[in-house]
Short mmCIF file of the C-alpha atoms (twelve columns), coordinates in Angstrom:
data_MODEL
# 
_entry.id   MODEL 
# 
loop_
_atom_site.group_PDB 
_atom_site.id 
_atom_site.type_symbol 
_atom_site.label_atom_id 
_atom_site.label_alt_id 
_atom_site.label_comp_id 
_atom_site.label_asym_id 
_atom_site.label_seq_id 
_atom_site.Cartn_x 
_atom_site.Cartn_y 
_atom_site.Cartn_z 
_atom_site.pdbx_PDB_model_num 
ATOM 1   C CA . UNK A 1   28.697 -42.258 57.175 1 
ATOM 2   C CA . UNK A 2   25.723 -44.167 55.386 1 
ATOM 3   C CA . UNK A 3   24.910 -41.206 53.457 1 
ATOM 4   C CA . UNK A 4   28.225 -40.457 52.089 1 
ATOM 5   C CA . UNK A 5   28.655 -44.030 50.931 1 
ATOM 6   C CA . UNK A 6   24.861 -43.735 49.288 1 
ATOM 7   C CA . UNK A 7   26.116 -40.517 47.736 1 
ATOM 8   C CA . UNK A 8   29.170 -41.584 46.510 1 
ATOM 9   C CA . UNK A 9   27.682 -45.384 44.896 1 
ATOM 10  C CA . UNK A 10  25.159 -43.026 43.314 1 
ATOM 11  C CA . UNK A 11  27.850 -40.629 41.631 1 
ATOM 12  C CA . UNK A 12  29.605 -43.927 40.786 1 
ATOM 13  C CA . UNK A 13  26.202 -45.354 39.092 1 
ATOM 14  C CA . UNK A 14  26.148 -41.812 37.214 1 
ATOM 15  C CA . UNK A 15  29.530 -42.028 35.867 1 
ATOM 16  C CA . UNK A 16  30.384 -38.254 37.756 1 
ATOM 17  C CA . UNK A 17  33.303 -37.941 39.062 1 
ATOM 18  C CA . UNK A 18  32.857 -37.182 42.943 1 
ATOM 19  C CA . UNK A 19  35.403 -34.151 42.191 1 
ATOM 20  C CA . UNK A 20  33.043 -32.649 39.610 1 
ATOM 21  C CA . UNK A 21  31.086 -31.088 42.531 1 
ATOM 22  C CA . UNK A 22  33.826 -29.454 44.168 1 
ATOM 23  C CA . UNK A 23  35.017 -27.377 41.602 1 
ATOM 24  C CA . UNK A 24  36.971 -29.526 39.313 1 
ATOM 25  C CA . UNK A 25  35.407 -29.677 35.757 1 
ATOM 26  C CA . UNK A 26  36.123 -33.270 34.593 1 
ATOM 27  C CA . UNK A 27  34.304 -34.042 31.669 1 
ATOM 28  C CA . UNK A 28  35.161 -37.205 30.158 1 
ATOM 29  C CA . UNK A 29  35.942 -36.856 26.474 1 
ATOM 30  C CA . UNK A 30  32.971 -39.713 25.505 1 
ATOM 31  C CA . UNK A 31  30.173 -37.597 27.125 1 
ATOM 32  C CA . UNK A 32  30.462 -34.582 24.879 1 
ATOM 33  C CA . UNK A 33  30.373 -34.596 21.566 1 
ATOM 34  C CA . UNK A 34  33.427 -31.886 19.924 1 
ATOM 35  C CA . UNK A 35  30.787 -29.223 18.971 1 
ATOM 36  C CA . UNK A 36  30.194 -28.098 22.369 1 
ATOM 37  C CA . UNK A 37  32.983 -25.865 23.471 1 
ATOM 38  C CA . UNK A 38  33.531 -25.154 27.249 1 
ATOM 39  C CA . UNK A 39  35.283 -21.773 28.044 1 
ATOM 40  C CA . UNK A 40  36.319 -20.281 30.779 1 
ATOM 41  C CA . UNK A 41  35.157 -16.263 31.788 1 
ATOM 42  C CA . UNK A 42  37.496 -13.993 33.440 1 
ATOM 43  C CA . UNK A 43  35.657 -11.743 35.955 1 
ATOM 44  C CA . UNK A 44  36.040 -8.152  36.391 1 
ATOM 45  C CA . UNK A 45  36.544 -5.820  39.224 1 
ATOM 46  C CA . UNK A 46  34.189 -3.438  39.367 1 
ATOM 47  C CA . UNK A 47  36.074 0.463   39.887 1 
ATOM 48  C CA . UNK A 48  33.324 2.809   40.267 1 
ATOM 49  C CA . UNK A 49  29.875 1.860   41.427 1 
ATOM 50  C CA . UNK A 50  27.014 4.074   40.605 1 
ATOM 51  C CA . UNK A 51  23.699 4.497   42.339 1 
ATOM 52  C CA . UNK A 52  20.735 2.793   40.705 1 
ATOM 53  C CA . UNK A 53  19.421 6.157   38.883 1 
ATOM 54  C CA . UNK A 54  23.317 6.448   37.736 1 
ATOM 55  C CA . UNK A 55  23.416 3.693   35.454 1 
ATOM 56  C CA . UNK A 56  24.591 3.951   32.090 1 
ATOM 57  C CA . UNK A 57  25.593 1.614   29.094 1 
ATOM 58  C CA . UNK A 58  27.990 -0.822  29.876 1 
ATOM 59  C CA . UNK A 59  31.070 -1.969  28.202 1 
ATOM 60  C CA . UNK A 60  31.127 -5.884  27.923 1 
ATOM 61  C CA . UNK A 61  33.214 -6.140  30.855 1 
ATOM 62  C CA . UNK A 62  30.497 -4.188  32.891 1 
ATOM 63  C CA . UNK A 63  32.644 -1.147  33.311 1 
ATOM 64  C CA . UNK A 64  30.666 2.528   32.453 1 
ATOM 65  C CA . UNK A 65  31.233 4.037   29.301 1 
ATOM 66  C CA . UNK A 66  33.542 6.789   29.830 1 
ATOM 67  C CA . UNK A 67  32.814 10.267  27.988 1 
ATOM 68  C CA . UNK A 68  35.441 12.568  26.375 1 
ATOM 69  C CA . UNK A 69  34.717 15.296  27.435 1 
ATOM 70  C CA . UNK A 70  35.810 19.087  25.825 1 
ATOM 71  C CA . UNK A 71  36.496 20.325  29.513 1 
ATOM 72  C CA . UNK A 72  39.630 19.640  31.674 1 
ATOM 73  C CA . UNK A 73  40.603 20.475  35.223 1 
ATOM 74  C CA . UNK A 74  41.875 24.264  35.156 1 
ATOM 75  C CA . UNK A 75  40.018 25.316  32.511 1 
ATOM 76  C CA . UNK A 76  37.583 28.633  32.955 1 
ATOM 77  C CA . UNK A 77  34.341 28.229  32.070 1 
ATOM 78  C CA . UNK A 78  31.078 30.166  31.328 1 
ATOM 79  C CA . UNK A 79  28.063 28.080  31.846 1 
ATOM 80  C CA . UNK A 80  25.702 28.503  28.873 1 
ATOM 81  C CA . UNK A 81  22.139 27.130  30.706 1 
ATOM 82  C CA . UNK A 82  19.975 26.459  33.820 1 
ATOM 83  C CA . UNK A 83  20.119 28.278  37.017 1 
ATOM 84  C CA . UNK A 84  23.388 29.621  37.070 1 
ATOM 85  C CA . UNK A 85  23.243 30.805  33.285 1 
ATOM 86  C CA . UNK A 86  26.279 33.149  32.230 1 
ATOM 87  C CA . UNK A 87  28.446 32.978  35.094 1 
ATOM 88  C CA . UNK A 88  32.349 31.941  34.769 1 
ATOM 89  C CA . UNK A 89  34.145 29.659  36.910 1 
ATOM 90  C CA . UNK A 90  36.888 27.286  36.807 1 
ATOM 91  C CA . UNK A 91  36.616 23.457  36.391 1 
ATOM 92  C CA . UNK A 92  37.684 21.402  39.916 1 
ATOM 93  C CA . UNK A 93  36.466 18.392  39.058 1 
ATOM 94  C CA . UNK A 94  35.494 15.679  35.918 1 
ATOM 95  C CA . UNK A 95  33.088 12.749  36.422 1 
ATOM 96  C CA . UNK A 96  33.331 11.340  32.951 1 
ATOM 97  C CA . UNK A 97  30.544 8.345   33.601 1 
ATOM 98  C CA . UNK A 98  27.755 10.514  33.173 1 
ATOM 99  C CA . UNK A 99  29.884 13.669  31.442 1 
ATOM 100 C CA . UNK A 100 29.291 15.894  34.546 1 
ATOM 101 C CA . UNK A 101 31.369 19.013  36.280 1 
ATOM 102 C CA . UNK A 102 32.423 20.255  39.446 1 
ATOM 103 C CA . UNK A 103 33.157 24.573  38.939 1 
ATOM 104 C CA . UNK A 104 33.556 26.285  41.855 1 
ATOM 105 C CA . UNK A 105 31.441 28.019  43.776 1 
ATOM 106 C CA . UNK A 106 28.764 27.036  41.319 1 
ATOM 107 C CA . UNK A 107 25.510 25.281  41.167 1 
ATOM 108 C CA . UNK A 108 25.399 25.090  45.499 1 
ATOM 109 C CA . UNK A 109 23.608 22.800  46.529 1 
ATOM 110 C CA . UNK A 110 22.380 22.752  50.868 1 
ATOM 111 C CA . UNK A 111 23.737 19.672  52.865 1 
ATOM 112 C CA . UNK A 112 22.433 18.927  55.913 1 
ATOM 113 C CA . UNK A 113 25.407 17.184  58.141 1 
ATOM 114 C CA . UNK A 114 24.206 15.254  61.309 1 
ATOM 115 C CA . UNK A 115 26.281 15.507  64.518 1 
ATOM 116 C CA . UNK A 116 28.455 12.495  64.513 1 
ATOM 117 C CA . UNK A 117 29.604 12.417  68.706 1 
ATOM 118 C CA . UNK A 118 27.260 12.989  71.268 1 
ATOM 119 C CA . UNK A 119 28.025 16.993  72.067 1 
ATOM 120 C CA . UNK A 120 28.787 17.938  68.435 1 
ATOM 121 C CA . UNK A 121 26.308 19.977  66.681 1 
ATOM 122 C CA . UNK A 122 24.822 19.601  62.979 1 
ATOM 123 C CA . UNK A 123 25.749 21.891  60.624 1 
ATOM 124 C CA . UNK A 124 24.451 23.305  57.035 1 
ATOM 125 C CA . UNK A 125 26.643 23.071  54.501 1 
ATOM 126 C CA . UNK A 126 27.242 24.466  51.136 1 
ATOM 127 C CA . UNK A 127 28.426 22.091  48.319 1 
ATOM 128 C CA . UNK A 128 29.130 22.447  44.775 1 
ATOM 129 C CA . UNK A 129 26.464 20.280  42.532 1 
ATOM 130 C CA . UNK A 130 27.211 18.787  39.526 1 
ATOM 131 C CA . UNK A 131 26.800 20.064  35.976 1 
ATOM 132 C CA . UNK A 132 26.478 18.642  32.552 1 
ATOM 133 C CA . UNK A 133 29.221 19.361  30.507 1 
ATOM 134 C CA . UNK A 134 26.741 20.272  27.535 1 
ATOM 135 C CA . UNK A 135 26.192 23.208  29.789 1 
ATOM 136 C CA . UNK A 136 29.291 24.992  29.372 1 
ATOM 137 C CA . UNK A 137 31.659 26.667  26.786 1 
ATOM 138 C CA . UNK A 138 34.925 27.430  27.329 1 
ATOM 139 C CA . UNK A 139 35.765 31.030  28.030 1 
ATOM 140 C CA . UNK A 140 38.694 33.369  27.524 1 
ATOM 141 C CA . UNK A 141 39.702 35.500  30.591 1 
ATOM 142 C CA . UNK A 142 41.699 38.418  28.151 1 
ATOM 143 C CA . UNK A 143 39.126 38.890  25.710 1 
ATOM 144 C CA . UNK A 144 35.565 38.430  27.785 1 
ATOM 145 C CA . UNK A 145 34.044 35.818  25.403 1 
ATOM 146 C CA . UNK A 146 32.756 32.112  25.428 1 
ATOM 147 C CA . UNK A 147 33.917 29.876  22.530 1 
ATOM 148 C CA . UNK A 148 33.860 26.473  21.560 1 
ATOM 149 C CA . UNK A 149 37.297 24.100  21.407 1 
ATOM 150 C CA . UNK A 150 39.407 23.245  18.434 1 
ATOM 151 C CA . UNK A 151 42.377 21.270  18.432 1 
ATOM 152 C CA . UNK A 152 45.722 21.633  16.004 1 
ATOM 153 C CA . UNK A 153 49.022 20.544  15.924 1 
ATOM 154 C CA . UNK A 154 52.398 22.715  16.752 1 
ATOM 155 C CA . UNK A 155 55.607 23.123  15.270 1 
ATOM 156 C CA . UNK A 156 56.628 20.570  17.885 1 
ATOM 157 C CA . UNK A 157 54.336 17.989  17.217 1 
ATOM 158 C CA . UNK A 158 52.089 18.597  20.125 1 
ATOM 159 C CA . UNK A 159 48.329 18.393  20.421 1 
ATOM 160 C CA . UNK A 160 47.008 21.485  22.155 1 
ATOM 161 C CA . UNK A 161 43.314 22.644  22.646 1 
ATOM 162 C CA . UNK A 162 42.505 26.676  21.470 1 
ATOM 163 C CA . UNK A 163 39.461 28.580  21.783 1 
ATOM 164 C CA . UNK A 164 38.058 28.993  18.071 1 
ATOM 165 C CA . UNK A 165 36.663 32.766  18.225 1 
ATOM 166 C CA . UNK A 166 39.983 33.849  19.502 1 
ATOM 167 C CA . UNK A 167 42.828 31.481  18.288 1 
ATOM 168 C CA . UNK A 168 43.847 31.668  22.186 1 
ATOM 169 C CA . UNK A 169 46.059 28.104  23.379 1 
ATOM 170 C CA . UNK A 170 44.868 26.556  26.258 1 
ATOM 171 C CA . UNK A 171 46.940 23.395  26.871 1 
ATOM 172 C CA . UNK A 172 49.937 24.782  27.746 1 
ATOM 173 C CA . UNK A 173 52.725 23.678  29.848 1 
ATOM 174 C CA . UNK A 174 52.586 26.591  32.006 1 
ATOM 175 C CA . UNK A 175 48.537 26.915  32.690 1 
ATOM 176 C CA . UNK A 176 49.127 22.610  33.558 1 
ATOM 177 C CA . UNK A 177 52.121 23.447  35.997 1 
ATOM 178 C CA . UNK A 178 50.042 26.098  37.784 1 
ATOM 179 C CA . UNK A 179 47.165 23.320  38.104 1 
ATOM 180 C CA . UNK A 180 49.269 20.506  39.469 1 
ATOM 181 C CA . UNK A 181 50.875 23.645  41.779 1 
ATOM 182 C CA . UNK A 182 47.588 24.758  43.274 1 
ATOM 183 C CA . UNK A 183 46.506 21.034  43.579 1 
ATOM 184 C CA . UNK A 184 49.700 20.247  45.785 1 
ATOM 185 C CA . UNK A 185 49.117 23.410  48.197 1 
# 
């Protein structure tokens, strides 16, 4: 009891207010002179959080900087460099923090999986890896051949990607229906 009387006739010697340290900003108007401006900052959730060798710039609200990206889910692919150089595949997956792909069957990568109950046994697994969307061109399945995307306008009004070398549309209501399809089964 003596030291929260102490505390509270030395607040009272200080001119604080005994609230000020619980969370209540009271700042009497005398104190402060108008040039200094107290503001309050909203904080952010967080959505993705990326491993330290992940990192990239931040926006100010210290969410990643998301990359557009000339791939979409669907789309076939050839992939121009590394390892798996001039084979086609289709896009599963888009990781647009760091501009990287899922195709399948691509880029495998070996996972070792531990037994998780006593009595299971570990297994080997084969997993796609990502790859860097720099990587790949987009490729036309009726005419054999890699191009790079334009976009143009229809009759309509609607925005629609095409493969330059051929003139071929690839946003088109029918390819996304068969996506969304497969994606349900």
């Amino acid at each position: 009891m003596a030291t929260i009387a102490a505390l509270q006739f030395s607040m009272a010697s200080l001119s604080i207010a005994p609230s000020s340290f619980l969370g209540d900003l009271t700042f009497p108007s005398a104190r402060f002179p108008s040039s200094i401006k107290i503001t309050e900052y909203k904080r952010c959730t967080v959505v993705m959080k990326l491993r330290r060798w992940e990192r990239k710039k931040c926006k100010p609200n210290s969410l990643p900087i998301l990359h557009k990206m000339h791939v979409k889910i669907g789309d076939t692919v050839k992939i121009i460099a590394g390892r798996e150089k001039g084979k086609v595949g289709e896009v599963i997956e888009l990781f647009k923090h760091n501009s990287t792909v899922l195709v399948k069957d691509m880029n495998l990568k070996t996972k070792h999986v531990k037994p998780v109950r006593e009595g299971e046994l570990g297994e080997i697994r084969k997993i796609e890896g990502p790859i860097h969307s720099s990587n790949l061109m987009l490729y036309s399945n009726e005419q054999k051949v890699a191009s790079r995307v334009g976009h143009k306008f229809l009759e309509d009004g609607t925005k629609v990607r095409y493969l330059i070398k051929t003139g071929e549309i690839i946003d088109s209501v029918d390819n996304w229906k068969k996506v969304i399809k497969e994606r349900e089964d």
